[in-house]
C-alpha positions as CSV (number, residue, x, y, z in Angstrom):
1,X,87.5,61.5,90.3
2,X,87.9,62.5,86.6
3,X,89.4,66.3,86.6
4,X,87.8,68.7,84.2
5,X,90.2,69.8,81.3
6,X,91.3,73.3,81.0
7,X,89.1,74.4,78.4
8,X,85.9,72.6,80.3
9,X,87.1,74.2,83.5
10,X,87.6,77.6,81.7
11,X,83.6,77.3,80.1
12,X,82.3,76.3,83.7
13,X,83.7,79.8,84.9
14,X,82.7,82.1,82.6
15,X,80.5,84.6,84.5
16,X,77.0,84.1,83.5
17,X,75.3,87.8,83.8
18,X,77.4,91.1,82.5
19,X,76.7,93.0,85.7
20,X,79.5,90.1,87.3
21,X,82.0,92.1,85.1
22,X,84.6,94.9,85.4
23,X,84.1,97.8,82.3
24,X,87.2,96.4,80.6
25,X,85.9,92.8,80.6
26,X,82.8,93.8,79.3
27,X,84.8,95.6,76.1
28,X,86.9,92.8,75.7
29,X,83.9,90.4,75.6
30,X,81.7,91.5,73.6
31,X,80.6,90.3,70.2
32,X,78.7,92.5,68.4
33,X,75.7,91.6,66.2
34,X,75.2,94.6,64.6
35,X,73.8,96.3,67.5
36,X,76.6,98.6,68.4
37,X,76.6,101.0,65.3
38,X,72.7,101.2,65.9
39,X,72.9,102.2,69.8
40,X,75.8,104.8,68.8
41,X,73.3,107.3,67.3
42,X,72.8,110.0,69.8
43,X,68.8,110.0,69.5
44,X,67.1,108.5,72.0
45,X,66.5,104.7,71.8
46,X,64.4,102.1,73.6
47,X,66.9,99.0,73.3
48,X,64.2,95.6,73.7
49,X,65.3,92.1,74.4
50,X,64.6,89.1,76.1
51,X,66.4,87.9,79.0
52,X,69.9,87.2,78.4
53,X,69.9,88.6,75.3
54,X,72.8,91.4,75.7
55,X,71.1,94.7,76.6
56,X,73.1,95.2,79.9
57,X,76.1,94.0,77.9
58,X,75.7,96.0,75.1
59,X,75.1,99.2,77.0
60,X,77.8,98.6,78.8
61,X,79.8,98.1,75.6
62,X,78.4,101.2,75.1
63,X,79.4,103.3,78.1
64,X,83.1,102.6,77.6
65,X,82.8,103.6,73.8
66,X,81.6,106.9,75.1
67,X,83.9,107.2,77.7
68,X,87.0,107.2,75.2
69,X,85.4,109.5,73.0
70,X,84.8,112.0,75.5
71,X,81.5,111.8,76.3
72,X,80.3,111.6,79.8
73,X,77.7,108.5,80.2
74,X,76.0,107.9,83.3
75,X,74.7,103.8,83.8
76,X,72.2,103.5,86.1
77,X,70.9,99.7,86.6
78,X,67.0,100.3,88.1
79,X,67.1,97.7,89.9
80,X,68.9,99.3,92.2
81,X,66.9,102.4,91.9
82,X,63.8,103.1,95.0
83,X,63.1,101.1,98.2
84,X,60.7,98.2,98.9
85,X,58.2,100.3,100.4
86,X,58.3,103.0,97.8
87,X,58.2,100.5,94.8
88,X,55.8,97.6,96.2
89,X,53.5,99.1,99.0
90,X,50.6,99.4,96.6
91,X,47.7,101.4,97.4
92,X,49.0,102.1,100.6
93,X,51.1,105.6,99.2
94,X,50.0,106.7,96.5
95,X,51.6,106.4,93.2
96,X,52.5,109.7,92.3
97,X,54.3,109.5,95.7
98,X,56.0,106.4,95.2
99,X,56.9,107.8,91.4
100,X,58.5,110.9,93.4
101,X,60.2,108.6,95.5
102,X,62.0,106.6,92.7
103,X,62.6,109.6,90.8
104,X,64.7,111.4,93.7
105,X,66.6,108.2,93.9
106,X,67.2,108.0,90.1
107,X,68.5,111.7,90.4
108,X,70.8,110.9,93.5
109,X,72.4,108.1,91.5
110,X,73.0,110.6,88.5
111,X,74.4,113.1,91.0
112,X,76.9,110.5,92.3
113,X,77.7,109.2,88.8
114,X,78.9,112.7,88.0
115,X,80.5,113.4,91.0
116,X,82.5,110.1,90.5
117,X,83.1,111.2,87.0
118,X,84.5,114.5,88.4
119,X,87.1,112.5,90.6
120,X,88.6,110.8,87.4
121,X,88.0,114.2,85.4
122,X,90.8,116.4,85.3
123,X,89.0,118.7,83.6
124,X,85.9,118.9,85.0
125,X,87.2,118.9,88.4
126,X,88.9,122.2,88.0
127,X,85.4,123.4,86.2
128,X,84.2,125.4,88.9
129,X,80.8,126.2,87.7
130,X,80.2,122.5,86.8
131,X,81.1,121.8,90.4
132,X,78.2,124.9,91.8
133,X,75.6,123.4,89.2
134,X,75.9,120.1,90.2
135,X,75.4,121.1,94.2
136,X,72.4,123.0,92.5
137,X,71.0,119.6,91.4
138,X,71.7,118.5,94.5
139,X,69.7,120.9,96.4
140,X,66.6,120.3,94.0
141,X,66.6,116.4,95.6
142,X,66.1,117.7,99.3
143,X,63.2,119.3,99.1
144,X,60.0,118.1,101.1
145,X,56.6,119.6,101.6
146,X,54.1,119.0,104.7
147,X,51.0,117.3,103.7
148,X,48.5,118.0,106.7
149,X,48.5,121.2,109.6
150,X,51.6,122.9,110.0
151,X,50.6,124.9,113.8
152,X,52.8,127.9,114.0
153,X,53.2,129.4,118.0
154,X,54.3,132.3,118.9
155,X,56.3,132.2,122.7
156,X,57.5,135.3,125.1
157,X,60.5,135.1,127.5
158,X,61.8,137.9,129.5
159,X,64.6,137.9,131.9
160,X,65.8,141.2,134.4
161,X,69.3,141.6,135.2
162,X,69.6,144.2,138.2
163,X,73.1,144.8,139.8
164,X,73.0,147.4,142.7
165,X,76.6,149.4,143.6
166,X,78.1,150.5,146.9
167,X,79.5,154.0,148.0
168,X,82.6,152.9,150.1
169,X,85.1,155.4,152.1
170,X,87.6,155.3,154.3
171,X,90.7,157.3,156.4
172,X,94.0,156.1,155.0
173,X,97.3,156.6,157.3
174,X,99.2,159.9,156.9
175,X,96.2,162.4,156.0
176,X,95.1,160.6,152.6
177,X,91.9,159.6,152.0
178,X,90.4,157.5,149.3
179,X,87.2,156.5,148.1
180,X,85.5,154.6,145.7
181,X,82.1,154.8,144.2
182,X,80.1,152.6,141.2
183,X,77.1,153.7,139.6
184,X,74.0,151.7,140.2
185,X,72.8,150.3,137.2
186,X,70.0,147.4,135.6
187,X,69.7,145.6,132.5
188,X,67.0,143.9,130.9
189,X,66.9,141.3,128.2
190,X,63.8,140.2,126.1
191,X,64.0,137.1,123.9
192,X,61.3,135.9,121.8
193,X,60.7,132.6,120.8
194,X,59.0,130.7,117.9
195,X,57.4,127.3,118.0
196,X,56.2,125.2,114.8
197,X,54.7,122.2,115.4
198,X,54.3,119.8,111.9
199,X,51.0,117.6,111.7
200,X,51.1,116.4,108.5
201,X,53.1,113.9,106.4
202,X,56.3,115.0,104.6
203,X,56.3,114.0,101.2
204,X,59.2,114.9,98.7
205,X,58.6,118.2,96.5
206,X,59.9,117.4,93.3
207,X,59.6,120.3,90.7
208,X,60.1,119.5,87.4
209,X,60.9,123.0,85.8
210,X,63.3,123.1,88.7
211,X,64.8,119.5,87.9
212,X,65.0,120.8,84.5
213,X,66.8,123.9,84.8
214,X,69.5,122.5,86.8
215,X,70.1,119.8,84.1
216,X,70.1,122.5,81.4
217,X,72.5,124.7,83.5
218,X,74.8,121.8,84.3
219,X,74.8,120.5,80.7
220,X,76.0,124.4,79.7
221,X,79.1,123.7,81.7
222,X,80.4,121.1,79.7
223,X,81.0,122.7,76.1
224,X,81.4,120.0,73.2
225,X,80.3,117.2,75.7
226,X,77.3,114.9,75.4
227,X,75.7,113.2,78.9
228,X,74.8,109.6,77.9
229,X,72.3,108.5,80.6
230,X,71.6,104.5,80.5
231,X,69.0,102.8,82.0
232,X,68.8,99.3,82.4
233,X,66.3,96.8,83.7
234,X,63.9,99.4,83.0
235,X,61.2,96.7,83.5
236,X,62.1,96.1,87.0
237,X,59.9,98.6,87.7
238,X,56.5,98.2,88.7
239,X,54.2,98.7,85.5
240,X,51.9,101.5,87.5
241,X,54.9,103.9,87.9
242,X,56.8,103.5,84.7
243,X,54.7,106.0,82.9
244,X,55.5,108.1,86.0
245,X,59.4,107.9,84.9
246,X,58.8,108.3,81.2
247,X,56.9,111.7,82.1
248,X,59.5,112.7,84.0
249,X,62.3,111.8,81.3
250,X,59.3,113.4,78.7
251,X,59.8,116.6,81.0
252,X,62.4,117.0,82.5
253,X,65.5,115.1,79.9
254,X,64.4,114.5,76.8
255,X,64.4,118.2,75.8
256,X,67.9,118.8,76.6
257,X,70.0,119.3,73.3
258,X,73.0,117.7,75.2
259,X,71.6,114.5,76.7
260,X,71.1,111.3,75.1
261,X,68.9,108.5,76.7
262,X,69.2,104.7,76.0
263,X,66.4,102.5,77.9
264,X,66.9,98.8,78.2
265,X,63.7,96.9,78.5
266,X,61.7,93.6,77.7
267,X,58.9,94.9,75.4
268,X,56.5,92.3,77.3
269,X,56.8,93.8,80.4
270,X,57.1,97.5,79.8
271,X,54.2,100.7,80.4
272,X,55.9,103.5,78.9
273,X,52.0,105.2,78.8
274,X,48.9,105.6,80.7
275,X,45.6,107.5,80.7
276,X,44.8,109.0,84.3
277,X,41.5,109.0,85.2
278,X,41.0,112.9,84.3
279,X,41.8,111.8,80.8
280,X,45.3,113.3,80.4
281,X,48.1,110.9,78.6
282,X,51.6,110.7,80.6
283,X,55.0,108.9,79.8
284,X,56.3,108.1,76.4
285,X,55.3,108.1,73.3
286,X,57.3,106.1,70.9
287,X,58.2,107.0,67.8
288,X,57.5,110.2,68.7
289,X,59.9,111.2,72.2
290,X,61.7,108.0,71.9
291,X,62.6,105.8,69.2
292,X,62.5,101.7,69.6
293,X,64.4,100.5,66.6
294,X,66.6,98.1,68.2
295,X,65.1,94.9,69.5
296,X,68.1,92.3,70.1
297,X,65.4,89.5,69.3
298,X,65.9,90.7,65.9
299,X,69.2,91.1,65.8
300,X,69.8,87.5,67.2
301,X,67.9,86.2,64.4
302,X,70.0,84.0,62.2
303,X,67.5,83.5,59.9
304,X,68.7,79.9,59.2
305,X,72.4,81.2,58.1
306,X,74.1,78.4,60.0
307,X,77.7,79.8,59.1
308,X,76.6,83.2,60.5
309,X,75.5,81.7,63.4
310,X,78.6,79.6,63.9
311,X,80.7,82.4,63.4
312,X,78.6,84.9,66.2
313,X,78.6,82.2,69.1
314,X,82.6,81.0,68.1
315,X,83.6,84.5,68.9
316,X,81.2,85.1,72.2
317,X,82.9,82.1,73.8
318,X,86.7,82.9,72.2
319,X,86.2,86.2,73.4
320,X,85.2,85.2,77.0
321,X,87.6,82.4,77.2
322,X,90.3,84.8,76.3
323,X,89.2,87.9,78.2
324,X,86.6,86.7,80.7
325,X,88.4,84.5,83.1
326,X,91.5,85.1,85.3
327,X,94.8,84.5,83.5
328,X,96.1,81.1,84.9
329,X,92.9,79.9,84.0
330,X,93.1,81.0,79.8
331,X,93.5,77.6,78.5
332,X,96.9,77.9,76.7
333,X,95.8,75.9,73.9
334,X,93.7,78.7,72.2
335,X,94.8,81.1,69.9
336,X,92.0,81.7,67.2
337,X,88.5,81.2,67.2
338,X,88.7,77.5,65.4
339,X,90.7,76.2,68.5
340,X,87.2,76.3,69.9
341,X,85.9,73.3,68.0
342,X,89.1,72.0,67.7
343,X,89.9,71.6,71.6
344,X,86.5,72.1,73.1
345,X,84.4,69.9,71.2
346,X,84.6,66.2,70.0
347,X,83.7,67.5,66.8
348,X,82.1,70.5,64.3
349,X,78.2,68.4,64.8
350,X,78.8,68.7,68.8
351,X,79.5,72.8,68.6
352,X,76.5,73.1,66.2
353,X,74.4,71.5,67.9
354,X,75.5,73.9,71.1
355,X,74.9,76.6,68.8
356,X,71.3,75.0,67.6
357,X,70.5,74.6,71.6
358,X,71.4,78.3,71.9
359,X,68.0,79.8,69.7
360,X,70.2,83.2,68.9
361,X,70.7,83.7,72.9
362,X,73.2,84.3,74.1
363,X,73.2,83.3,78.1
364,X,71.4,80.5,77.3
365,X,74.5,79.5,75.1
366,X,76.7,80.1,77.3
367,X,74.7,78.2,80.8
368,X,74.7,75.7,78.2
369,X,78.2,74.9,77.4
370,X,79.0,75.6,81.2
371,X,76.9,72.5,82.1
372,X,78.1,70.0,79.3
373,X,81.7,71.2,80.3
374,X,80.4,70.0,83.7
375,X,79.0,67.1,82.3
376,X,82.0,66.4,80.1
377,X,84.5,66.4,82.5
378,X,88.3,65.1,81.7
379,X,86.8,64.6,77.6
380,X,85.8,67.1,74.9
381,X,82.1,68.0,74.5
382,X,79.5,65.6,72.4
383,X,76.5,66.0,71.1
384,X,74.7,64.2,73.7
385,X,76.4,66.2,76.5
386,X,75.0,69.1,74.8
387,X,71.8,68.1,74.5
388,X,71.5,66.9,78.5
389,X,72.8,70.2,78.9
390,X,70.5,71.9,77.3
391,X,67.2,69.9,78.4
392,X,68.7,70.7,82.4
393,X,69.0,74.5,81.3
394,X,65.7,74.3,80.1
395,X,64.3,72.4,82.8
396,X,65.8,74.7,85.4
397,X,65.7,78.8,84.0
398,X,62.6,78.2,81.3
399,X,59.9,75.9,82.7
400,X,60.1,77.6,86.0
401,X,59.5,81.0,84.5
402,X,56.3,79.7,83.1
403,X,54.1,81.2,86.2
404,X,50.8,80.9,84.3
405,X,49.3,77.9,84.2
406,X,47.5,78.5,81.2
407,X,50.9,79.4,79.7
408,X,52.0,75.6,80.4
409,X,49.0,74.2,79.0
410,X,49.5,76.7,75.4
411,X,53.1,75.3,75.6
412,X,51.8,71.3,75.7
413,X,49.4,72.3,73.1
414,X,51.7,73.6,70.5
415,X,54.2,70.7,71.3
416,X,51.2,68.3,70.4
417,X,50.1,70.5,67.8
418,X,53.4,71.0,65.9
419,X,55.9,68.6,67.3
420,X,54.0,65.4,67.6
421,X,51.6,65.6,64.9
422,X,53.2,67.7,62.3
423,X,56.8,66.9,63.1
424,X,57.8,70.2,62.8
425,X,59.2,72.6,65.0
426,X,57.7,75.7,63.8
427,X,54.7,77.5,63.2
428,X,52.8,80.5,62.0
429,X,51.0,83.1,63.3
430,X,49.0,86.0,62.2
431,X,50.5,89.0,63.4
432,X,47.3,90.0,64.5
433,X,47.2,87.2,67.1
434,X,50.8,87.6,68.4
435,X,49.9,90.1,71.3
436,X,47.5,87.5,72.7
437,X,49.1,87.5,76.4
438,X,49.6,83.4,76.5
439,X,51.7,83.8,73.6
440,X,53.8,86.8,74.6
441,X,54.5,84.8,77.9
442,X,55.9,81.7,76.3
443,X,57.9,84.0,73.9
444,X,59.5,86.0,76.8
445,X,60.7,82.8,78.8
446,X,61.9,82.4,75.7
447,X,60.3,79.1,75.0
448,X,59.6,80.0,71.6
449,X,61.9,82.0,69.5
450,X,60.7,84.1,66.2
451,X,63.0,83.6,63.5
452,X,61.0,85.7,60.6
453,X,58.5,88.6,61.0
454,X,56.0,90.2,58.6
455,X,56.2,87.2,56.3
456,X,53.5,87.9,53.6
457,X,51.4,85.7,51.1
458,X,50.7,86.2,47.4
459,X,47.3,84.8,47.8
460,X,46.5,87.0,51.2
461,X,46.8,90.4,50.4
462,X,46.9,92.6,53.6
463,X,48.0,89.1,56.0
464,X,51.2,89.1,57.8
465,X,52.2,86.3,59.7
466,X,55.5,85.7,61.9
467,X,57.2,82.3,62.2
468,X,57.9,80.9,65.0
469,X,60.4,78.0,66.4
470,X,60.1,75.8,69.4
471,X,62.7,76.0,71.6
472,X,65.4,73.5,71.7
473,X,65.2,72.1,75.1
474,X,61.3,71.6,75.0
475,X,61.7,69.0,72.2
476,X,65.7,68.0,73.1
477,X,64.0,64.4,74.8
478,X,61.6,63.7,71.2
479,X,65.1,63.4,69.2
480,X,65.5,59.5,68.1
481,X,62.0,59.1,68.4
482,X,58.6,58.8,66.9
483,X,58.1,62.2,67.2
484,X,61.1,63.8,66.4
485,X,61.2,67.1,64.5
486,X,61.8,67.0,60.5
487,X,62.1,70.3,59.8
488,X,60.8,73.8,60.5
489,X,57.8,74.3,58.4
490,X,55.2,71.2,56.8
491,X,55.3,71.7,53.6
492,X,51.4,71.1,52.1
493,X,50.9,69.0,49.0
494,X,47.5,69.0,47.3
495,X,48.0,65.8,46.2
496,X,49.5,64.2,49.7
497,X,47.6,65.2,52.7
498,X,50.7,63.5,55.0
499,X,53.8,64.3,52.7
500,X,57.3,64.7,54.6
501,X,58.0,67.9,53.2
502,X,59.5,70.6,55.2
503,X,60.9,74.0,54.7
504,X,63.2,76.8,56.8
505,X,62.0,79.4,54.4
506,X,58.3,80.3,54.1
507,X,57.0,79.9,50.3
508,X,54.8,82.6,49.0
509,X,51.6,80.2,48.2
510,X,50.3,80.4,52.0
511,X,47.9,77.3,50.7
512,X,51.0,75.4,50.7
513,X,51.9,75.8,53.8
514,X,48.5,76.1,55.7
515,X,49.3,73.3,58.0
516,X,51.9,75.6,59.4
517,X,49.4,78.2,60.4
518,X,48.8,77.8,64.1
519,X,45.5,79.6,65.6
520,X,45.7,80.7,69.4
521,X,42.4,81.9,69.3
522,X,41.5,78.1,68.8
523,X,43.4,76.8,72.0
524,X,41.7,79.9,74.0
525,X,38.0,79.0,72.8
526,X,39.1,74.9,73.0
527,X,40.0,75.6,77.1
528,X,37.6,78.1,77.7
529,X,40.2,81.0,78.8
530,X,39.6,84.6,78.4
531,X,40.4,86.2,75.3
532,X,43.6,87.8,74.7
């Protein structure tokens, strides 16, 4: 059997998820698309993105930047954060319980953040009052109340101790006498005892203003130091208690001068608000408490520069061939990004089309060069291996996220739509549509990609639209076909109905491009499905 050559062996082992990574690894890895300088702000940011996208990487990039600039950040992953029956028992506890719950946890994993932080701390292990403030958080975590009967008895014991003496006498030998005489005397001892008998349900007592003030006083221990706290996989989280946490952030961390929060999160599966049924608003507000400038979708968004794109995926992979794998398996052969191409790849066409495949993602880049250096073997990457490699990641992470079957049938709709009879591989769609829930879930599998937003028209005042792109691997098996894709926009001519005109960039006569525009509304009203 063929063995795999250093470089393919080196791809296949490149750890596919950051959380597989020590700190330093993570540092060394990553290749920033602008998104560092954003997150380094010390207002607090909701960081959006898709899976595999970068968020855990890039707040881990961002932990170890803090770290060496003497800050003190705290990354929690929430995934790790509550227990099965607190986070999925549904009805069963109530929320505000199972909120409680995750929130005690959350605060646990702070407190032993810190305290770790303390061990590698010279400084703040010989801070004394730091030390006392954080046992003062610590106490805030224990505390429970009794739901139900609490029966308080009262109980009466007595005991008597009585010791009697003895008068004793006696004739010694030679005329002396001797006697010996105790006292008689009694004692008594009464004890009292109480009895409490519980017959109600512990549940935790967490008190915000409590919470609060111990964050405060802890934070005025450490003089000219920030707390970074990062949350990832905020979405992990079942949607009914998220607005639970945000309240509690609202409340409780938000308002502290010296803390700075960072939330990682997928925008389509995130409740930072809700409306109780008396009316009252809890969680966060964006804009407002918490800022959400940074979506990685954007940031990932070529925006048909193929050099820039080249350039970004040339260094992820240099980077994690270089600093991502053990030593003895670096392959020796590369020493600048070009040695890439240049050893990895059969040519400059196979690693663009690898970077095509890739739609601005990078995991999916990465999964996908693992399996055409799998597929590859003892010989440098093709195209073809790329796209086999591609259609099996696609096959394998996308289609099975599709859960909704009306999702499926949207996604067989657009590629008969826009693929087959357009032969295109984009589309456009008012951004008044794009919340529809169909669409959202096909864009968060991240079967379709957007590549512009808020693209206007001259001759529709008021219209936005945002285009769209298909994702490699649906369309990967139409190449050399009938149906293959021309380009990413049809071009309309008033004077050819079926021209071969395409376009990356939209025009600003919306007439032109009006077979382009793609209507949900019309696939929802077409297969009867609810609205939305």
């Amino acid at each position: 059997m063929a063995r795999m050559t250093p470089i393919n062996r080196a791809l296949n082992l490149i750890p596919k998820r950051a959380e597989q990574r020590q700190a330093e690894h993570l540092r060394n890895t990553f290749e920033d698309s602008g998104v560092a300088v954003a997150l380094e702000s010390i207002d607090h940011q909701v960081l959006y993105g898709r899976r595999g996208t970068g968020k855990t990487h890039a707040l881990r990039y961002l932990q170890t930047l803090i770290g060496d600039d003497g800050g003190i950040p705290i990354y929690i992953d929430l995934r790790n954060v509550g227990s099965p029956e607190g986070l999925f028992a549904g009805e069963e506890i109530p929320v505000t319980e199972r909120a409680a719950r995750l929130l005690v946890d959350l605060l646990a994993q702070f407190h032993d953040g810190l305290f770790r932080l303390i061990l590698e701390d010279d400084q703040l292990i010989a801070e004394e009052q730091f030390v006392e403030k954080l046992d003062a958080l610590s106490d805030c975590l224990s505390k429970v109340r009794v739901i139900g009967e609490v029966e308080v008895a009262q109980e009466g014991e007595r005991k008597n101790l009585d010791r009697d003496t003895a008068e004793v006498s006696g004739q010694l030998s030679k005329g002396l006498t001797a006697g010996v005489k105790a006292g008689s005397e009694a004692s008594r001892e009464m004890r009292d005892l109480a009895k409490e008998t519980r017959r109600g349900t512990e549940r935790r007592d967490l008190n915000f203003r409590d919470v609060a003030l111990a964050l405060r006083e802890l934070a005025d221990t450490l003089p000219g130091r920030r707390v970074w706290i990062l949350l990832d996989e905020w979405s992990s989280i079942p949607p009914d208690v998220q607005p639970y946490l945000g309240e509690f952030l609202v409340r409780c961390v938000l308002p502290l001068p010296r803390f700075t929060v960072k939330i990682a999160a997928i925008e389509q599966q995130t409740r930072f608000r809700a409306t109780l049924g008396s009316g009252a608003v809890i969680g966060i507000e964006l804009g407002a408490d918490v800022t959400a400038n940074v979506d990685l979708d954007e940031f990932m968004v070529f925006e048909q520069n193929e050099q820039k794109a080249r350039s970004f995926f040339q260094g992820l992979l240099f980077k994690h061939l270089t600093y991502g794998v053990d030593a003895e398996e670096v392959p020796v052969e590369l020493y600048s990004e070009a040695d890439i191409i240049r050893h990895g790849f059969t040519d400059k066409r196979a690693f663009d089309e690898l970077v095509r495949a890739a739609e601005g993602v990078p995991r999916d880049a990465i999964n996908i060069a693992s399996r055409a250096a799998t597929r590859s073997l003892d010989r440098k990457i093709s195209v073809a291996d790329v796209r086999q490699a591609a259609r099996a990641w696609y096959q394998a992470d996308k289609e099975m996220a599709l859960s909704r079957d009306d999702a499926k049938q949207l996604l067989n709709w657009v590629i008969d739509q826009v693929i087959k009879q357009k032969r295109a591989r984009g589309f456009m769609v008012n951004q008044k549509a794009t919340r529809a829930q169909l669409l959202l879930a096909l864009f968060d599998a991240r079967v379709l990609h957007v590549v512009k937003r808020g693209y206007s028209a001259q001759d529709e005042p008021g219209e936005r639209y945002d285009v769209y792109v298909i994702d490699y691997g649906a369309y990967v098996d139409l190449i050399h076909t009938r149906y293959e894709p021309l380009g990413v926009l049809p071009l309309f001519d008033e004077e050819e109905e079926d021209n071969d005109t395409y376009v990356d960039v939209p025009t600003q006569d919306l007439r032109a491009l009006r077979r382009a525009v793609l209507d949900v509304d019309e696939f929802i009203a077409a297969h009867a499905l609810p609205a939305g």
